[in-house]
N, C-alpha and C positions, 0 to 999 in steps of 0.2 A: 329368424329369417327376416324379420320384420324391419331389425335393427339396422341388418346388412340391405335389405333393399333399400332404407333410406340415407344408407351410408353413400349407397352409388348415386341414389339422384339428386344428392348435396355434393358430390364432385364432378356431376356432370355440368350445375350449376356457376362452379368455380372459373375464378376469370383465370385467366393464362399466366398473369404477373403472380395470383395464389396457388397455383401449381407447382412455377419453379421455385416463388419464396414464400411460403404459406405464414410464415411468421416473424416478427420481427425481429432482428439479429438479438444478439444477447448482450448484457451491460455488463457482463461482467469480466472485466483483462483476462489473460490468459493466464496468469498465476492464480487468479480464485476461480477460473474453468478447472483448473488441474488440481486442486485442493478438493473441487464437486467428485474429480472422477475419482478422484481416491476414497473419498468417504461415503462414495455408492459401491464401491468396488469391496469397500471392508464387509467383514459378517457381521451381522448385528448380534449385540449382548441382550439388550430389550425388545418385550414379547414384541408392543407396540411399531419399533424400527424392522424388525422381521414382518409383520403384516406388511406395514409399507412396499414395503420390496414386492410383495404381491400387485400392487399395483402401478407399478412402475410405467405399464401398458397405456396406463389412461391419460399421462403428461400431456400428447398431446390432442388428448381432449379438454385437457385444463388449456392447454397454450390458445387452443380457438376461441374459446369459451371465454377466457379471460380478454384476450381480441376481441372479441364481437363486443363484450360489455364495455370494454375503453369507449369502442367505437359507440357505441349506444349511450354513453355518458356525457360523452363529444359536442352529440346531435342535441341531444337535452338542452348544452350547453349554449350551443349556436342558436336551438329555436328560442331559447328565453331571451338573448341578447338580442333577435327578431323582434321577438316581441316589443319588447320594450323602445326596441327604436320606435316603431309602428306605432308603440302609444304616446312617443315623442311629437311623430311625423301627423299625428291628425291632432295635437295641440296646436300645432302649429296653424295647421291647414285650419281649425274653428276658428282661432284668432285671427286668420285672414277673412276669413268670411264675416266674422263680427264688424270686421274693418270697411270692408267693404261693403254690408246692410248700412252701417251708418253713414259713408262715405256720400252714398246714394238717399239719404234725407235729409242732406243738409241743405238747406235752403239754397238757392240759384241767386237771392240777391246778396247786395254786397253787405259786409258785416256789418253791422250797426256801431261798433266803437271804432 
């Protein structure tokens, strides 16, 4: 019960564009889609391939699940490249301000050579 009430208030959640297209298309042509649907479609001779089949249900909690971690990989990605600017942008901004403390002690009269 538990499972199913947080099934509903994670697609109450869901924007409108993950409704209609909740996942990303597939890579794969149409000649190795129809190669999948045959070789799901065969019986299995191994114990292993027979269990599988049991689980067939849960694809697309792999297909979210595998989404959400891209996307969580993504963001990873983006904050470190954040980051790093930011520890660009305040080398920068010290070296201005060094520039600038020294700028302001240099003596007012004119240079001696």
């Amino acid at each position: 019960r538990r499972l199913l009430r947080l099934a509903e208030l994670c697609r109450r959640l869901e924007t409108e564009e993950e409704k209609v297209l909740p996942f990303y298309p597939s890579s794969l042509g149409e000649l190795e889609q129809q190669k999948v649907r045959r070789v799901l479609e065969e019986t299995a001779s191994e114990p292993l391939a027979r269990v599988m089949k049991d689980y067939l249900g849960l694809e697309r909690f792999w297909q979210r699940f595998n989404k959400a971690k891209l996307e969580e990989k993504g963001l990873e990605r983006a904050r470190a490249a954040l980051a790093e600017r930011n520890q660009e942008l305040r080398k920068l901004l010290q070296q201005y301000l060094v520039g600038a403390t020294v700028s302001q002690k240099v003596p007012k009269d004119a240079h001696p050579l």
